[in-house]
C-alpha positions as a Markdown table, in Angstrom:
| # | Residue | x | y | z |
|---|---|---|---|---|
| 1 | Unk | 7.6 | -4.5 | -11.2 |
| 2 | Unk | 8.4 | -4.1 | -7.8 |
| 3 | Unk | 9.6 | -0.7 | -8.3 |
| 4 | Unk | 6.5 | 0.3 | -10.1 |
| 5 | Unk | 4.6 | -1.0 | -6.9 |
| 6 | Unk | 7.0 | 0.9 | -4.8 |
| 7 | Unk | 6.4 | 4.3 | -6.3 |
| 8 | Unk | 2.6 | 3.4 | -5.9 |
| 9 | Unk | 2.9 | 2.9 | -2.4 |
| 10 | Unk | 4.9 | 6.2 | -1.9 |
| 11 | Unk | 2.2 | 8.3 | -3.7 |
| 12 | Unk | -0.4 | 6.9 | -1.4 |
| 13 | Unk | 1.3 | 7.4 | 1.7 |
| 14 | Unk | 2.0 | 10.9 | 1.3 |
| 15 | Unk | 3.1 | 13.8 | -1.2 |
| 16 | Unk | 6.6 | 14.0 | 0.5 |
| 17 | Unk | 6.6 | 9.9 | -0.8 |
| 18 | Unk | 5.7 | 10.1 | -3.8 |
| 19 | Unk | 8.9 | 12.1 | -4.4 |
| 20 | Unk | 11.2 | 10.2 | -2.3 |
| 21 | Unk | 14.0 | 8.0 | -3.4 |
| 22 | Unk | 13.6 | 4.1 | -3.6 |
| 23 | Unk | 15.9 | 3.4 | -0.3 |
| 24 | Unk | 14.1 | 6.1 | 2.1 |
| 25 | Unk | 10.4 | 4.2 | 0.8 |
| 26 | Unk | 12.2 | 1.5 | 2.3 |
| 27 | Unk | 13.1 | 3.3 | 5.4 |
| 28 | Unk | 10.1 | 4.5 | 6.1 |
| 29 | Unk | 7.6 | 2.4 | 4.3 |
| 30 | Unk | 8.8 | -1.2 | 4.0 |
| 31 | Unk | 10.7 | -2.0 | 7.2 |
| 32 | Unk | 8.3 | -1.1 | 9.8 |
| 33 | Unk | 8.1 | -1.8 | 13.3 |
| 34 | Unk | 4.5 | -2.5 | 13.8 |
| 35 | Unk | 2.7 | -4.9 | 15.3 |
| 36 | Unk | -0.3 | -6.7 | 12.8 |
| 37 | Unk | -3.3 | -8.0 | 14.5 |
| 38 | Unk | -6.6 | -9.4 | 13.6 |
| 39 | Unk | -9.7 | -9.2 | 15.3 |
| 40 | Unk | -12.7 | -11.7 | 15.2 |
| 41 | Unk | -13.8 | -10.5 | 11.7 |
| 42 | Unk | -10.7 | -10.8 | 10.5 |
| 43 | Unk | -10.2 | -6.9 | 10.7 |
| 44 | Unk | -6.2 | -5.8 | 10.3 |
| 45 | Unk | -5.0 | -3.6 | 12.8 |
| 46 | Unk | -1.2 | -2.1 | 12.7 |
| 47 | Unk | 0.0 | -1.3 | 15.9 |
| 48 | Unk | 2.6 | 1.0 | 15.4 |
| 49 | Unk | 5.2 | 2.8 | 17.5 |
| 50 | Unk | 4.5 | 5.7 | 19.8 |
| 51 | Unk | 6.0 | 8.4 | 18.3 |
| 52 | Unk | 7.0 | 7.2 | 15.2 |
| 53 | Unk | 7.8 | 10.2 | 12.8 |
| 54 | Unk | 6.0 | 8.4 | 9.8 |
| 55 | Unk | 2.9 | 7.0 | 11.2 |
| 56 | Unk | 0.5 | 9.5 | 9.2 |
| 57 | Unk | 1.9 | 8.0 | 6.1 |
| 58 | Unk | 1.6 | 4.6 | 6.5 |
| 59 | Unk | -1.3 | 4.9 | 8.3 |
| 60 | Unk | -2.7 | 6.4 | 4.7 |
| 61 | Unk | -1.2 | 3.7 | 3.2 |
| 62 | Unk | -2.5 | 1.0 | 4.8 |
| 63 | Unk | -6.7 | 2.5 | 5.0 |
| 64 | Unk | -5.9 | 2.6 | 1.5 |
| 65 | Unk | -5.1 | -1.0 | 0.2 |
| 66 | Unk | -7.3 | -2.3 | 2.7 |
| 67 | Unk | -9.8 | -0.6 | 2.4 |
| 68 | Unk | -12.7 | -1.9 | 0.6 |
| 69 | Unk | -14.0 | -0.8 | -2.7 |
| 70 | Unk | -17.2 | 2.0 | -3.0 |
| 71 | Unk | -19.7 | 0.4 | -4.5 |
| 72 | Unk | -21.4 | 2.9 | -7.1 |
């Protein structure tokens, strides 16, 4: 299962992720070094590196399992 959720994550992160091999998604997806805060409403906000050569990606990533539903 955990792979399964793995290869999820890569595909929303990025095209170049959703082909990637289990131990770069970890590399790049899964050991991060950001910095999670929470505002008053209980908003989550990464605070990742300067610089950081994947921060598109799991910026995608992250908007999109936090992101709340549409409503239709």
């Amino acid at each position: 299962m955990s792979h399964n959720l793995l290869r999820a994550a890569g595909a929303l992160a990025s095209a170049f992720h959703a082909k990637a091999t289990t131990a770069t998604l970890r590399a790049h997806l899964i050991h991060v070094p950001a910095r999670l805060a929470r505002t008053a409403r209980i908003k989550l906000t990464a605070h990742l590196p300067a610089n950081w050569p994947w921060q598109g990606a799991y910026q995608d990533l992250f908007e999109a399992v936090h992101h709340s539903p549409s409503t239709p």
